[in-house]
N, C-alpha and C positions, 0 to 999 in steps of 0.2 A: 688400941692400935688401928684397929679400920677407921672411925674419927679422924686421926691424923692422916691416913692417905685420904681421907677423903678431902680433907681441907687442904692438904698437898695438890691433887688434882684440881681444884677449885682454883689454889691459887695460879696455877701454872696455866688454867683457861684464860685469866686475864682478869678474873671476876673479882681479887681479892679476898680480903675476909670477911667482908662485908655483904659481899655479892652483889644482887641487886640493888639492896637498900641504898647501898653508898654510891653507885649511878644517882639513884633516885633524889639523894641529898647532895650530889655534887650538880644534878641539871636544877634543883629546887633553887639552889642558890645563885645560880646562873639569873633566872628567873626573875630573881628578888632583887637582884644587882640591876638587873633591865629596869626592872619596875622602879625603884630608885633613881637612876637615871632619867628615867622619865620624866620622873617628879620633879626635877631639877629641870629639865628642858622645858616643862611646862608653867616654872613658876619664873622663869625669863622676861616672861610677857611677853607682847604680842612684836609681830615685825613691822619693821618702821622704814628699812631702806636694804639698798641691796647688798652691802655689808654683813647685814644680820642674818636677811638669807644664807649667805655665804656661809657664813659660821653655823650656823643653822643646820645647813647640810651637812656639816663636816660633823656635827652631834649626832647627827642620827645615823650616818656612815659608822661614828664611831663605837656607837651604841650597838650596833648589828654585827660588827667585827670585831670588836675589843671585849665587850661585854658577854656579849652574847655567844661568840665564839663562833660565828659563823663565815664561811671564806668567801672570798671575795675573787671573782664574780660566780654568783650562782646562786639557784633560782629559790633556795633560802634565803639568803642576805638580803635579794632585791625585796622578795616579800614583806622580810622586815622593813625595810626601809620603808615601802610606800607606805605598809602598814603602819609605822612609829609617824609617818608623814601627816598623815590622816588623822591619827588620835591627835595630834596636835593640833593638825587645822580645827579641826570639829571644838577643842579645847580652847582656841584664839574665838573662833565665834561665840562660845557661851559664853565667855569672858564679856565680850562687848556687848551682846545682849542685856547680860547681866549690866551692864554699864548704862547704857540706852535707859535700863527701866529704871535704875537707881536716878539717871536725870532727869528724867519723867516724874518722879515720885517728889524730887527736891523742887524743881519747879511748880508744885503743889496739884498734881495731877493724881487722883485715889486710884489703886490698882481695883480691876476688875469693870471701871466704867468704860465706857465707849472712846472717851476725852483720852484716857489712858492709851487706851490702843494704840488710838490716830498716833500718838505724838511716838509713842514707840515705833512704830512703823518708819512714821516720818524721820527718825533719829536714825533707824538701820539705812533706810534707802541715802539720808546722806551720807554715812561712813561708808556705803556703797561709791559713789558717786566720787569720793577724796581715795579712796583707792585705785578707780582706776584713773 
């Protein structure tokens, strides 16, 4: 009998029957959906014009408000945002890095020598250069 108020009391705090756990497994999941989204924004590739941009923001808007379940405006959601902003940019640069050394490596340049470097270098500074 006490058991049951007690779970009566429990439920009527708002906690359910769960209690915490089930917060803990409803924001996990929250989480996991982000992180998934992500993944999908990331595997987009890189941006090419101001269209993609566009769209671009509208993913990571969406991902901080839809997903994420954060409100709009405020000083969660923006955090998200820059924050999802940034893991992608950072993820569009290793992309291209990665890309730089792979042409490095076919144009018969051995990683690890000097030759290597220069031409990697030389390959960032031009896709530097075609961006702005």
């Amino acid at each position: 009998m006490i058991s049951k108020t007690s779970s009566n009391i429990t439920e009527t705090q708002g906690q359910g029957p769960l209690g915490r756990f089930g917060r803990w497994v409803a924001g996990s999941a929250k989480v996991a959906g982000a992180a998934a989204f992500i993944a999908l924004l990331a595997s987009s590739g890189t941006l090419a014009n101001a269209a993609e941009t566009s769209s671009r923001m509208a993913q990571e808007r969406h991902a901080c408000a839809v997903v994420m379940g954060l409100h709009e405006p405020g000083d969660l959601y923006d955090t998200c945002v820059r924050s999802l902003k940034k893991s992608l940019s950072e993820l569009d640069q290793a992309r291209l890095a990665r890309s730089d050394r792979s042409g490095c490596a076919e144009r018969g340049f051995i990683p690890g020598t000097r030759a290597f470097a220069v031409c990697v270098v030389a390959a960032e500074q031009a896709a530097g250069d075609v961006s702005r």
